[in-house]
C-alpha positions as CSV (number, residue, x, y, z in Angstrom):
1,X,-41.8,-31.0,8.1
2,X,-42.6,-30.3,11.8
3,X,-39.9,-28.6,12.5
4,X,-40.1,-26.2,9.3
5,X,-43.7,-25.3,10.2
6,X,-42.3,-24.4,13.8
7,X,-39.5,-22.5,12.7
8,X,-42.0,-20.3,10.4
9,X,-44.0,-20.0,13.5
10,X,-41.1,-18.8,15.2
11,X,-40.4,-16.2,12.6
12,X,-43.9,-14.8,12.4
13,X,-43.8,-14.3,16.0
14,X,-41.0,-12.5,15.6
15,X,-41.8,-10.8,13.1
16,X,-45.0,-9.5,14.6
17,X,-42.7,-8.5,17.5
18,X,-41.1,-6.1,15.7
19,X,-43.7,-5.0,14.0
20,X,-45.2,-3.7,17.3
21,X,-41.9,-2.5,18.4
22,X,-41.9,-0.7,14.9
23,X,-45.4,1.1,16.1
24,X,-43.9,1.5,19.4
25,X,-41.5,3.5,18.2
26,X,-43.7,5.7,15.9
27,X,-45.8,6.5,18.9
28,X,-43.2,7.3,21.0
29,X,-41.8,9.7,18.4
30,X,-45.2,11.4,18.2
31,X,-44.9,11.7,22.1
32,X,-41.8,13.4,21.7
33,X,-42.6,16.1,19.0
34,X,-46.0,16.9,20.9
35,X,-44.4,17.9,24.2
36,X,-42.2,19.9,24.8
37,X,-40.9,19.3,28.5
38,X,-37.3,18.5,29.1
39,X,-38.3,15.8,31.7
40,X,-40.8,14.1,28.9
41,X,-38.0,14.4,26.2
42,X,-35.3,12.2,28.5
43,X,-37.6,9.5,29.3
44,X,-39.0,9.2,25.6
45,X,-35.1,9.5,24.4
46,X,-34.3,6.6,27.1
47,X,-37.5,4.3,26.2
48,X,-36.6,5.4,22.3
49,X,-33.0,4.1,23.1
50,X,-34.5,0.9,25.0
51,X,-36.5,0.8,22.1
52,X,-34.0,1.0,19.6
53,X,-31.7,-1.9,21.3
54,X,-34.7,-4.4,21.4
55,X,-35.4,-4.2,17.4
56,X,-31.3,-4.3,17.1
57,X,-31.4,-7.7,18.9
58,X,-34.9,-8.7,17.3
59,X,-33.3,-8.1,14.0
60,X,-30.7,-10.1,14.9
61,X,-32.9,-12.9,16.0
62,X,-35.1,-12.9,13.0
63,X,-31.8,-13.0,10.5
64,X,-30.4,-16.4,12.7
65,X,-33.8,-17.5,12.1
66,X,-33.6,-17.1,8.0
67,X,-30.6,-18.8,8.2
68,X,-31.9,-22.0,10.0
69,X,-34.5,-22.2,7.8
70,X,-32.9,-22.2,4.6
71,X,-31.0,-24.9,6.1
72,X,-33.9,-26.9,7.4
73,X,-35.3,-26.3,3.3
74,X,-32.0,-27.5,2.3
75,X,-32.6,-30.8,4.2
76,X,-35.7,-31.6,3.7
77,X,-35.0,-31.2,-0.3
78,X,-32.1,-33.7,0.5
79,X,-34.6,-36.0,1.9
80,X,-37.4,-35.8,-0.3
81,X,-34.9,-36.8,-3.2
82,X,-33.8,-39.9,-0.9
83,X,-37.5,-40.6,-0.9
84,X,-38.3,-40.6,-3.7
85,X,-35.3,-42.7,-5.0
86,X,-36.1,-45.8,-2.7
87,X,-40.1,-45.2,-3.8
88,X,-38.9,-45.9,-7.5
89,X,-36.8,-48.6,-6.4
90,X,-39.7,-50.5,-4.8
91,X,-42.5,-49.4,-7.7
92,X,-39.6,-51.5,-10.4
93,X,-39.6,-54.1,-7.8
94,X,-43.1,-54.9,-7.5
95,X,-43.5,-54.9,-11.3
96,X,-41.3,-57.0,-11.2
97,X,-42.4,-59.3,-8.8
98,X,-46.2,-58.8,-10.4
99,X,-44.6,-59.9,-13.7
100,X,-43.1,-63.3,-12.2
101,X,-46.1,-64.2,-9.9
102,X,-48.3,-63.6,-13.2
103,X,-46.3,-65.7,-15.1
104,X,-45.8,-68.5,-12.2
105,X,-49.7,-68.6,-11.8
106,X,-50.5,-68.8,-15.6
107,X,-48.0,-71.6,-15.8
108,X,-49.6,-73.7,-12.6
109,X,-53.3,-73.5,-14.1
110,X,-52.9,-74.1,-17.9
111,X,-49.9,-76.2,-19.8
112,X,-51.0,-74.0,-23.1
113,X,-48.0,-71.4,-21.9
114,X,-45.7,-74.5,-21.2
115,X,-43.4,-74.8,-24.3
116,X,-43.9,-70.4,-24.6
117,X,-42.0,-70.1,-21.2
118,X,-39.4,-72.4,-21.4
119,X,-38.7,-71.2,-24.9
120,X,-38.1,-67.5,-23.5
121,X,-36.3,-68.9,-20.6
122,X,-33.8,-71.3,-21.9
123,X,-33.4,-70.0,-25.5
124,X,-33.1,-72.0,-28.6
């Protein structure tokens, strides 16, 4: 469960990364169409390219990340149904054992279940 709750963590960071990167961008465009100098139009080209490489590799990033956490659903799924096998294992055992301590303490203070008991027990 921890680590699920990190690895969303991890993608909204990232996300949120390239959503500013995203704005980045748009601004940098609007920089772009606003001036006209040559000198202003290479560096905004170069930062756009910079830019452009950084959300490549945060896109990257942020697909590896959907991957590792459909697996890390996938597991705990696997575990949860593991769980909840061995709880329904032990709930039938302590019925069980509720049901024989119930019947061992009714037979130790009264003798009215006596002949009952070791009718169902032993058969006729």
């Amino acid at each position: 469960m921890i680590t699920q709750s990190k690895v969303i963590v991890k993608n909204a960071n990232i996300f949120y990364k390239l959503l500013t990167k995203h704005k980045q961008y748009a601004s940098m465009k609007s920089i772009m169409t606003q001036k006209t100098k040559t000198t202003t139009k290479k560096t905004a080209t170069k930062t756009k390219a910079e830019l452009e490489k950084a959300l490549a590799k945060d896109e990257r990033k942020l697909a590896k990340d959907k991957v590792m956490l459909a697996e890390a659903e996938e597991r705990i799924v696997e575990m949860t149904i593991g769980e909840d096998v061995r709880n329904a294992v032990l709930i039938v055992s302590l019925l069980i054992n509720m049901v024989i301590l119930i019947t061992w303490v009714l037979l130790q203070v009264t003798t009215e279940y006596d002949y009952v008991v070791s009718a169902l027990v032993f058969g006729r």
